[in-house]
C-alpha positions in Angstrom: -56.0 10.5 42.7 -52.8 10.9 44.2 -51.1 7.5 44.8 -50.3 6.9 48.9 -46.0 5.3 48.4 -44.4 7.0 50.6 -43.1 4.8 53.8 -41.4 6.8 56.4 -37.9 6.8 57.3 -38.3 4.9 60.1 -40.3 2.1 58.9 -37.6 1.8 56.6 -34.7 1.8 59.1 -36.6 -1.2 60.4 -36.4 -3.6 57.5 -34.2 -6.2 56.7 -31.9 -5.2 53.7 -32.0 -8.7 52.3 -35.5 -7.8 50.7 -34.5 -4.6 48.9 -32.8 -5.1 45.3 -31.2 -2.0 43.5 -33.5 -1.0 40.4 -31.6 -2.0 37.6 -31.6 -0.8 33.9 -29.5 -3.6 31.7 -30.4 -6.6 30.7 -28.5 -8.6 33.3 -30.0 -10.5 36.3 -31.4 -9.3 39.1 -28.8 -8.1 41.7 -29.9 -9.1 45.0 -28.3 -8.3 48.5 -25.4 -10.4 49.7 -26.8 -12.5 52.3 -23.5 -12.1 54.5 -25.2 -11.6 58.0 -22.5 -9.4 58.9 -24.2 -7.2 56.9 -27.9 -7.6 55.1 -29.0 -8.4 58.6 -29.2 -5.3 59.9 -29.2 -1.9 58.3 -26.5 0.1 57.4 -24.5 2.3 60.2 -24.5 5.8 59.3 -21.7 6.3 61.4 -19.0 3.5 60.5 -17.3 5.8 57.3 -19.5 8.9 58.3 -19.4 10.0 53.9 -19.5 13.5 53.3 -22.8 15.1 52.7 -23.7 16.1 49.2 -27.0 18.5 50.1 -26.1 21.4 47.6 -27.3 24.9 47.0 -29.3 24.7 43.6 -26.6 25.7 41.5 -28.4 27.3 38.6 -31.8 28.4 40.6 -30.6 32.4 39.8 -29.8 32.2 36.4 -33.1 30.0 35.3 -35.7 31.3 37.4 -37.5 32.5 34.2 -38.1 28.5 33.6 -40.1 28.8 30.0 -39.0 25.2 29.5 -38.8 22.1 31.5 -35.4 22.0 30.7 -34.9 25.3 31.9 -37.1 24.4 35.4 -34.4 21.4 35.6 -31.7 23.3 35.9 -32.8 25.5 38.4 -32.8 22.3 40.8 -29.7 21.3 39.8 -27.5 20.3 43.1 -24.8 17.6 42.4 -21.3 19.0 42.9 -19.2 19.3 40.0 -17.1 16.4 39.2 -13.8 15.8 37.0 -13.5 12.3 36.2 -12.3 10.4 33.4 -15.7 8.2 33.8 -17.4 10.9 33.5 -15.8 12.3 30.4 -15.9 9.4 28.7 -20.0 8.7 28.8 -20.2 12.5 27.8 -18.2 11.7 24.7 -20.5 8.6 24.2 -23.4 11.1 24.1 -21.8 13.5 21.9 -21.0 11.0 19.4 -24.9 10.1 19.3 -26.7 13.3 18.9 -29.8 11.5 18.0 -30.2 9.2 20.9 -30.7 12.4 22.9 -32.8 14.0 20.3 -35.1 10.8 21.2 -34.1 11.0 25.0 -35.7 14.5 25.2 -38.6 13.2 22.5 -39.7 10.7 24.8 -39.0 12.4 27.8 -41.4 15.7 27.3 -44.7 14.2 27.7 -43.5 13.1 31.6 -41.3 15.7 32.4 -43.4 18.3 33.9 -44.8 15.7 36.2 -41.6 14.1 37.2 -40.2 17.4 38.4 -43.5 17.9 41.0 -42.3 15.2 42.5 -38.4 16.4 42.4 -39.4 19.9 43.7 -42.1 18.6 46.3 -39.8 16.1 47.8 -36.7 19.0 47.6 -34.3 16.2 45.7 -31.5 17.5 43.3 -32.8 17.8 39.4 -30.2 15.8 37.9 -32.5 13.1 39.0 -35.5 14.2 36.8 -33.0 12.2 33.9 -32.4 9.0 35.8 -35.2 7.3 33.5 -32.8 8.3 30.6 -30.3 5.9 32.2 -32.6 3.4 33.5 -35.2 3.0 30.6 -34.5 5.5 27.8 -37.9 7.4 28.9 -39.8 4.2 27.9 -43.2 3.4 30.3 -43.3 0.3 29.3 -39.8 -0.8 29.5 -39.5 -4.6 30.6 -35.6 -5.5 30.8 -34.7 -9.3 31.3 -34.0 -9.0 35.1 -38.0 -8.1 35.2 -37.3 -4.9 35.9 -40.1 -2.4 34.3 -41.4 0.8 33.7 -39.8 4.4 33.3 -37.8 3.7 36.4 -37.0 0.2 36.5 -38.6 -1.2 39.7 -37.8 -4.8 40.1 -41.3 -6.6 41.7 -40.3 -7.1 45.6 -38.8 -3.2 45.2 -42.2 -2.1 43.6 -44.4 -3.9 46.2 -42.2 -2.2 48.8 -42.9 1.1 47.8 -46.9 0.3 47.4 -46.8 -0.1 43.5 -49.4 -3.0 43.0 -48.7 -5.8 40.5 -51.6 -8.0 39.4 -53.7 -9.6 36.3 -55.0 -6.3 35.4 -52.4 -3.3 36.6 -48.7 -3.2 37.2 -48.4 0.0 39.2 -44.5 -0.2 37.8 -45.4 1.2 34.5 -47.8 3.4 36.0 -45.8 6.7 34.9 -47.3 8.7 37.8 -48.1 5.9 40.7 -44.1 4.9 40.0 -43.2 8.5 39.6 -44.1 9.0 43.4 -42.7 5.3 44.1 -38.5 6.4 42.6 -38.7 9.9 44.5 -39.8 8.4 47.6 -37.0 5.7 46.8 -34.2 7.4 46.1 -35.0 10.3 49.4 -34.8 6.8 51.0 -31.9 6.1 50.1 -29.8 9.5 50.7 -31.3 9.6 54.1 -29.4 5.8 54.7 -26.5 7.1 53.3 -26.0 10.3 55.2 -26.9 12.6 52.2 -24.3 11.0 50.0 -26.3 11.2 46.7 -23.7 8.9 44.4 -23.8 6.1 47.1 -27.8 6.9 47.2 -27.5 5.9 43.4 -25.4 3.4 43.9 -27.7 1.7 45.8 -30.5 2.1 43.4 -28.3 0.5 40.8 -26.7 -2.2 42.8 -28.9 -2.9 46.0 -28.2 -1.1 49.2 -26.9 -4.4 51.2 -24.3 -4.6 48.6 -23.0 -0.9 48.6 -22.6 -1.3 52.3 -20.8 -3.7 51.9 -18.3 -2.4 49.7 -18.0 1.1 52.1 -17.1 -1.8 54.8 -15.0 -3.1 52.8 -12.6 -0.5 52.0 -13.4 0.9 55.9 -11.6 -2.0 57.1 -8.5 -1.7 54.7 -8.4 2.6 55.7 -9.6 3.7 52.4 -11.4 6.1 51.2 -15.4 5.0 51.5 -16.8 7.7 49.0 -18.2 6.0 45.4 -15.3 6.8 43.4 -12.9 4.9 45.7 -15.3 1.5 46.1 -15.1 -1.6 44.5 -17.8 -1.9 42.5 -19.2 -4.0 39.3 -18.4 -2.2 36.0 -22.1 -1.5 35.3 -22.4 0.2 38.8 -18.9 1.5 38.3 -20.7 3.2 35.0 -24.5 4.1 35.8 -23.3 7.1 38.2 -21.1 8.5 35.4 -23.4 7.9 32.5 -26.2 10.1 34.7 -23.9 12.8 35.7 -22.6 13.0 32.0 -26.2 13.8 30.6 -26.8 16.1 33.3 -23.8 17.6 32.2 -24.7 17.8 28.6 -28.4 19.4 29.3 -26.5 21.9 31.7 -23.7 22.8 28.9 -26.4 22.4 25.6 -24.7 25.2 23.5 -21.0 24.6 24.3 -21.8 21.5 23.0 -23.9 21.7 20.0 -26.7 20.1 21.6 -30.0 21.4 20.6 -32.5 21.6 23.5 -36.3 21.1 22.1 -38.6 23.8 23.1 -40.7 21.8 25.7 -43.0 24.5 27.3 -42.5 24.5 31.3 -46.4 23.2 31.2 -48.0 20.2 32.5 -48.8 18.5 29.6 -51.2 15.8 31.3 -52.9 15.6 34.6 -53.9 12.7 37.3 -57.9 12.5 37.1 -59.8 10.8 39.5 -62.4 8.2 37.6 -64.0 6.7 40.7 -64.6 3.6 39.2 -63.6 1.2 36.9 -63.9 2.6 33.0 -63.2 1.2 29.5 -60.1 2.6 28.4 -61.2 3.1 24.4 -64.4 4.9 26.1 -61.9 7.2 28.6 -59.7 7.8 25.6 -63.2 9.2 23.4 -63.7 11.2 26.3 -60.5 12.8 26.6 -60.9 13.5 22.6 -57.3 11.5 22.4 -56.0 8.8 20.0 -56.5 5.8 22.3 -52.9 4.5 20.9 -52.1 8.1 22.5 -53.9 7.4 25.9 -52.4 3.7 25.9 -49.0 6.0 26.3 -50.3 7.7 29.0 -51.6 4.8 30.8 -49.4 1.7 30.5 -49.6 0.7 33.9 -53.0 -0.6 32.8 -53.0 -4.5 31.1 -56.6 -5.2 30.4 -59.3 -3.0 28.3 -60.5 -1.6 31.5 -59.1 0.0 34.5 -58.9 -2.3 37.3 -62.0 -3.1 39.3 -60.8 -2.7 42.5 -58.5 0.2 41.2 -56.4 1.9 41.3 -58.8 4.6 39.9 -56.6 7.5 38.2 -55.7 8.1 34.6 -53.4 10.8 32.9 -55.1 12.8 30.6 -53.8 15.5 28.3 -54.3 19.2 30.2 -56.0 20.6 27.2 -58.9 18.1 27.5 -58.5 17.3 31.1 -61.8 19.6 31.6 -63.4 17.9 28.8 -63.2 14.7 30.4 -64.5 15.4 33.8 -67.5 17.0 32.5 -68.3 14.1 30.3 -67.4 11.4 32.8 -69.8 13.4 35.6 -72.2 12.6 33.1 -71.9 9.4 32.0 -74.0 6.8 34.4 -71.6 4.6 36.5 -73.3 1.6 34.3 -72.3 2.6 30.9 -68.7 2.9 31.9 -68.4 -0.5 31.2 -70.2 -1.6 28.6 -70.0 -5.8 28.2 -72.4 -5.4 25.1 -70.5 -3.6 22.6 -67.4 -4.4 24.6 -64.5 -5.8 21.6 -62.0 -6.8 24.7 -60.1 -8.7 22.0 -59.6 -5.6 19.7 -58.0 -3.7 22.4 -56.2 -6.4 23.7 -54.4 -6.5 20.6 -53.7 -3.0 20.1 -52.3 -3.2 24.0 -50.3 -6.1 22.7 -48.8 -4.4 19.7 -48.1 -1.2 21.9 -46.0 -3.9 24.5 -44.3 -5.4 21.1 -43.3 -2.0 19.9 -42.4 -1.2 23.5 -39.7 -4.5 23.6 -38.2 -3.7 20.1 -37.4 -0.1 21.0 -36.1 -1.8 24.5 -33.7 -4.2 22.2 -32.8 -1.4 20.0 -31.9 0.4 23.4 -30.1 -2.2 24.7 -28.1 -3.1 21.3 -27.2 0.7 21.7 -25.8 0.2 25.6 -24.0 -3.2 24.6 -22.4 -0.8 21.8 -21.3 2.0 23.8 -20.2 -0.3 26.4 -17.5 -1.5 23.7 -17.1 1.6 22.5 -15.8 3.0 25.5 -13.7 -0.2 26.3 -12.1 0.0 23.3 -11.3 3.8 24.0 -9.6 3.0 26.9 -7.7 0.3 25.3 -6.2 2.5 22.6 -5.6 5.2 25.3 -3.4 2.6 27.2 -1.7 1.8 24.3 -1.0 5.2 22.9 0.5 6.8 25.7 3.1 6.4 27.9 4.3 9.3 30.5 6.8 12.1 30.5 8.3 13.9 33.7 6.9 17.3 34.2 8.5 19.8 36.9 5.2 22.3 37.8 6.0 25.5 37.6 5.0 28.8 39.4 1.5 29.7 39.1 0.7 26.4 37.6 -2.2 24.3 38.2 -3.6 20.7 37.8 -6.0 21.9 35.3 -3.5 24.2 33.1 -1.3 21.4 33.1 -3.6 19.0 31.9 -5.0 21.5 28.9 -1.2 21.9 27.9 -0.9 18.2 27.4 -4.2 17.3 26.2 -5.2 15.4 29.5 -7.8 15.6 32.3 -7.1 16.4 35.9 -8.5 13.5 36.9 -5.8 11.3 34.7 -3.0 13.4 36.2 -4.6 12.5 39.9 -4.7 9.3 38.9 -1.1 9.1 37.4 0.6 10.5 40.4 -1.8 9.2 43.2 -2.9 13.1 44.2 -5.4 13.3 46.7 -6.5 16.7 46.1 -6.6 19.0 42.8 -3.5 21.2 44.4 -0.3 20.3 43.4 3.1 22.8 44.5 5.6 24.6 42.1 9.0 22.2 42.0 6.5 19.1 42.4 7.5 16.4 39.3 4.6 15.2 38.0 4.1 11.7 35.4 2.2 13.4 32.4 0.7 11.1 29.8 1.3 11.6 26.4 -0.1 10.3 23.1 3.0 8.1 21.7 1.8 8.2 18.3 0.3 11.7 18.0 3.7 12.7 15.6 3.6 9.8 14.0 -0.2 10.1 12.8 0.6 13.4 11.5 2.9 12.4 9.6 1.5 9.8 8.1 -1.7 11.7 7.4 0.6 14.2 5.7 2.3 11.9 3.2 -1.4 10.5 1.8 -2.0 14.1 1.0 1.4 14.9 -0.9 1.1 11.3 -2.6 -2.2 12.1 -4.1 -1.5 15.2 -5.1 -3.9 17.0 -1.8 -3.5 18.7 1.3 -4.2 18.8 4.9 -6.9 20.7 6.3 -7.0 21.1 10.2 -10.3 21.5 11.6 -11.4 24.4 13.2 -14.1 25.3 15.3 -17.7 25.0 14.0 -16.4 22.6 11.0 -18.8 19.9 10.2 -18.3 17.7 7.0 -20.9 19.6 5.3 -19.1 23.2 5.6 -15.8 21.5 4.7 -17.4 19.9 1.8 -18.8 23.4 0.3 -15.3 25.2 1.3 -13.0 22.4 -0.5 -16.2 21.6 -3.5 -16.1 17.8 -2.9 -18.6 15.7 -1.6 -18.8 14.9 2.4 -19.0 11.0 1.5 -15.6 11.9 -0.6 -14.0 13.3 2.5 -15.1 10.5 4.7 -13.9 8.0 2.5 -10.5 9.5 2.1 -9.8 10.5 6.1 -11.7 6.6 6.9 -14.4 7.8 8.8 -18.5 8.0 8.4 -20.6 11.1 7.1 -22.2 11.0 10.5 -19.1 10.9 12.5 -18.7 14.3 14.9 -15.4 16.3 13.5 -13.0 17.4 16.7 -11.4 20.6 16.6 -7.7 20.6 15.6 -8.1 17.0 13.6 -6.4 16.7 10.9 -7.9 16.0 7.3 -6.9 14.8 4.2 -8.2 16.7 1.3 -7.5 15.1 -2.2 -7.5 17.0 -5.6 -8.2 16.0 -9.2 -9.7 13.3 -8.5 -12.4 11.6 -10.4 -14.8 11.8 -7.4 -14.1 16.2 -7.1 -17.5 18.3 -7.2 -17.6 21.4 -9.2 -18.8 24.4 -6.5 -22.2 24.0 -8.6 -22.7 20.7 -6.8 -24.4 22.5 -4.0 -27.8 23.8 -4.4 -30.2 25.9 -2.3 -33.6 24.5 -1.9 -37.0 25.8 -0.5 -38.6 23.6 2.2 -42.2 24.4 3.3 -42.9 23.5 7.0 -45.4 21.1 8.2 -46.9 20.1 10.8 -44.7 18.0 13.2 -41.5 19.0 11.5 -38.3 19.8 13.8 -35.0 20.9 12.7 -33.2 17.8 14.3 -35.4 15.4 11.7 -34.7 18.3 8.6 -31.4 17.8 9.7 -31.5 13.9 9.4 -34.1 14.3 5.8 -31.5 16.6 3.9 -28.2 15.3 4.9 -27.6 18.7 6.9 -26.2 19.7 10.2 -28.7 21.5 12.4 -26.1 24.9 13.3 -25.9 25.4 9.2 -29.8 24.8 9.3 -30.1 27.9 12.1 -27.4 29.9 10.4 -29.2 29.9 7.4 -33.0 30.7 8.9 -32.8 33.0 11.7 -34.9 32.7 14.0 -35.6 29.1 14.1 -34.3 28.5 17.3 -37.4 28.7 19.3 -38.8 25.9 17.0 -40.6 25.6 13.6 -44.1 26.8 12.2 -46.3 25.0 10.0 -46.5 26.3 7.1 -42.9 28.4 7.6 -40.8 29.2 4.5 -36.7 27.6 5.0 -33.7 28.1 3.1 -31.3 24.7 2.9 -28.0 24.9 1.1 -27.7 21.0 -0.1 -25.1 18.8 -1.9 -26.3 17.7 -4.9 -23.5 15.4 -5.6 -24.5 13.1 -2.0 -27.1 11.2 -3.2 -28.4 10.5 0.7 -29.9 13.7 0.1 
C-alpha cells in the first residue's frame, strides 16, 4: 500500500517556516529556524538573489542505459554539475582512506536501493540523491541520533509529521524504509522548488532548516555577495554535508580510477510493498514470507510492537522471491488467526526487537566515533596544509590554464581561485598568479633520504598500482617491516610518487620464500572485499591473480592467493 506524503507545492508555500527543521545526521541538537520575523514569518522570496538553476541533463543516462546494477541505474540519473572544490576534495580523500566504510555503505545500502531509486526516477530528482542516507544515517533504518532524528533519512518528529509519517506507541513511520522513502523525495522536490532549482541550497536546507538558509542568502544579498552555497555563511557541519554527498557521488561515478570496488547488486527489486489489510503478527508474517524474522525485523523497523499497528498503517516489505508466497498464504489465512493472543510470546519478540534497536545504536556510535574522526582528520589536514605552504609568484603563460597550472604545482583550481580571489576558472597569459607551495616538500626528501643511506637502504618511489603488499614481495620484507620503518600503518593507502624507505640487512628482512600461495575454496557469502580483510591482501592483487572474479564470487569456486608468511595477521 502505497503511503499518501506528498503535500503540494502550494500548501507548502503557505506554511510558516518556523515549524520546519532541516533533517540532520550528527549527533548535535536539533537546528531549528531562527525566529527573526524578518524572516521565518513568511516564506522565502524566490526572487530576492534569483540563484541559478541547477536542473541538469542526466549526465551519464547514454553511457549506462544497460543498468545491470543499481549502481549502474544511479548513474544514469546523475545531474549535479561538476564541481572543483577543495571541500570537496578533501571528503573524497576521507573516503579513499576508508575503503571499508564504503564496502559497508554499499553492504547496507543494497537491500533499499532499488526502491529508493522508484522514488528518485518517479519524482524526476537527480541520483546523487539515492546516497543522501550514506550521509545522513550510514544506510541504517533504524538510526536514532541524539537530536531525535531517525531512520534512513533522518526526519526530526515535527519534519516527519509534516510530510504524513505517523509517530505513535506502536509505528514510527520515520524508520519506515518505504513510508519515509516517499516522505525525503517529496521533501527534498520541496525544497528545490523554494529555492528556484538550486539543488545545494535544497540540501542545505535539509541539513540546516530552510528559515536559516534564507537567512544566510539574505545575508550576503544585503552586503552584494554572491548568494550561491559556496559563498554563504554557514555552520561547519552544513559547510561539510554538501561536500561529503557530492564526494561519494563522485567516488561511485569514478569506482575504477579510484580503486573502489563496486559490489555486484543486481538492478532488481529485492523487496516489495504488500498490502496486509489488517493488523498481523510480525513472527507469523515473517513465517509466511519464509524469511528469518531477524531478516524481516530489517525490512520493517518502522514497526515497535510484535504486531503491525491496529489502525495501520497496513504494508510490509517482503523479499521479491517470496513476495508471491506470502500473498497466497495471507489470502488464506482467516482475518482471526492473524493475531493470535493464545500462543502470542509478545515478550519474546519484544526482546529480539530490543536487541535489533541495541545493535542498531552501537553501529550508530561506531558511526558517529567514525564522523567525529574524520571531522579531525580533515581539520588537522588543513592545519598542516596552512603550515606547509606558503606562495610563489607565477607569471601564466600562453596557452595556460587554471587547471595545468595547478597539476604543475601539485594544487587544485579551486586553491588557486581562492589564493588570488578569481571569479571564474579563466585566467589570461601575462596574469601573476600567488601559487602555493609545500615549504617542506625538499626538506622531507631529504630527510627521508639520509635514514636510508644511514641504515644501509634505499628509497623506493611509489608508482602506480603499488600497495604495501606488492612492495613487500618486490623488496622480500614484510609489509609491517615497511610500515614500521616509513611510520605509517599496514592499512594506510600508498600515494603515487611517495617516497619510501626500504632498509636492508636487517634482522626483521624476509627471504623471497616468505611468501606463499595458498588455495582458498569459496563459500557461501564470501566477497573479495572480506578475503581481502581475512588474508591480509589487497583486493586488485586478489583480481589479478583470479580472472574473472570481478563479477563476484561462487560458492564452491577454486582461488589462488599469494600470502606473506612472515605477517602473522595473516
Amino acid at each position: 500500500m502505497r503511503v499518501n506524503s506528498n503535500i503540494s507545492g502550494k500548501f507548502i508555500g503557505l506554511l510558516i517556516i518556523l515549524v520546519i527543521a532541516g533533517c540532520s545526521e550528527s549527533p548535535k541538537e536539533p537546528l531549528v529556524i531562527n525566529s527573526d520575523p524578518s524572516i521565518s514569518s513568511r516564506p522565502y522570496d524566490r526572487s530576492a538573489s534569483n540563484p541559478p538553476k541547477t536542473f541538469f541533463k542526466k549526465k551519464f543516462k547514454n553511457l549506462f542505459s544497460h543498468q545491470n546494477t543499481v549502481w549502474e541505474r544511479m548513474l544514469s540519473l546523475y545531474a549535479f554539475p561538476d564541481v572543483d572544490n577543495e571541500r570537496v576534495d578533501q571528503q573524497l580523500s576521507w573516503y579513499l582512506s576508508h575503503p571499508d566504510y564504503v564496502a559497508r555503505i554499499q553492504e547496507r545500502a543494497a537491500p533499499y536501493m532499488h526502491l529508493i531509486l522508484d522514488e528518485i526516477e518517479a519524482k524526476n530528482l537527480p541520483g546523487e540523491l539515492a546516497l543522501l542516507p550514506a550521509v545522513e544515517s550510514a544506510f541504517i533504518p533504524e538510526a536514532y541520533s541524539r537530536s531525535a532524528a531517525s531512520g534512513l533519512w533522518q526526519f526530526i518528529p515535527s519534519t516527519g509529521r509534516l510530510f504524513g509519517l505517523e509517530q505513535n506507541s506502536w509505528y514510527d513511520g520515520r524508520r519506515d524504509v518505504y513510508a519515509s522513502t516517499v516522505a525525503a523525495t517529496t521533501f527534498l522536490k520541496d525544497l528545490s522548488e523554494t529555492f528556484n532549482g538550486d539543488w545545494f541550497l535544497a540540501l542545505a536546507s535539509y541539513n540546516y532548516g530552510k528559515g536559516n538558509v534564507a537567512k544566510a542568502i539574505s545575508r550576503n544579498d544585503y552586503q552584494g555577495l554572491p548568494t550561491d552555497y559556496w559563498s554563504l555563511d554557514l555552520p561547519k557541519e552544513t559547510e561539510d554535508y554538501v561536500p561529503r554527498l557530492l564526494a561519494i557521488a563522485k567516488l561511485f561515478a569514478n569506482a575504477d580510477r579510484y580503486n573502489i570496488a563496486l559490489q555486484n547488486v543486481p538492478n532488481k527489486p529485492y523487496c516489495e510493498v504488500v498490502n496486509i489489510g489488517s493488523q498481523l503478527d510480525l513472527d507469523k508474517a515473517a513465517e509466511l514470507a519464509h524469511t528469518p524474522l531477524s531478516h524481516f525485523l530489517k525490512l520493517n523497523p518502522g514497526f515497535k510492537k510484535a504486531s503491525t499497528a491496529p489502525q495501520g498503517p497496513h504494508h510490509l516489505l517482503v523479499p521479491t522471491a517470496h513476495a508471491h508466497a506470502f500473498k497466497t498464504s495471507l489470502a488464506a489465512l482467516p482475518y482471526e488467526e492473524r493475531v493470535d493472543q493464545r500462543r502470542h510470546d509478545e515478550e519474546q519478540l519484544a526482546e529480539k526487537i530490543r536487541q535489533n534497536e541495541l545493535l542498531a545504536q552501537r553501529m550508530r556510535a561506531e558511526e558517529e566515533r567514525l564522523e567525529e574522526r574524520r571531522k579531525r582528520e580533515i581539520i588537522a589536514h588543513r592545519h598542516d596544509y596552512a603550515r606547509n605552504t606558503s606562495t610563489q609568484q607565477y607569471k601564466v603563460g600562453r596557452g595556460e590554464s587554471l587547471t595545468s597550472i595547478a597539476r604543475k604545482y601539485g594544487t587544485s583550481v579551486a586553491t588557486l581561485r581562492q589564493t588570488n580571489h578569481l571569479a571564474r576558472n579563466s585566467v589570461n597569459a601575462g596574469t601573476y598568479l600567488r601559487v602555493p607551495v609545500a615549504t617542506s616538500h625538499a626538506s622531507a626528501i631529504k630527510q627521508i633520504t639520509k635514514v636510508a643511506k644511514v641504515s644501509g637502504g634505499q628509497v623506493y618511489v611509489v608508482k602506480k598500482g603499488d600497495t604495501f603488499f606488492n612492495v613487500s614481495k618486490r623488496f622480500a620484507v614484510s609489509r609491517n617491516n615497511i610500515a614500521a620503518w616509513n611510520g605509517m600503518s599496514p592499512g594506510s593507502n600508498l600515494k603515487l610518487g611517495q617516497k619510501l624507505v626500504i632498509k636492508s640487512g636487517g634482522q626483521q628482512l624476509a627471504s623471497a620464500s616468505q611468501t606463499r600461495l595458498v588455495r582458498y575454496t569459496v563459500k557461501r557469502g564470501d566477497s573479495l572485499m572480506q578475503l581481502s580483510r581475512k588474508f591480509g591482501v589487497p583486493v586488485g592483487d586478489l583480481r589479478k591473480a583470479n580472472p574473472g572474479t570481478g563479477r563476484g564470487l561462487r560458492p564452491g569456486q577454486n582461488l589462488k592467493i599469494l600470502v606473506d608468511s612472515s605477517d602473522r595477521s595473516t
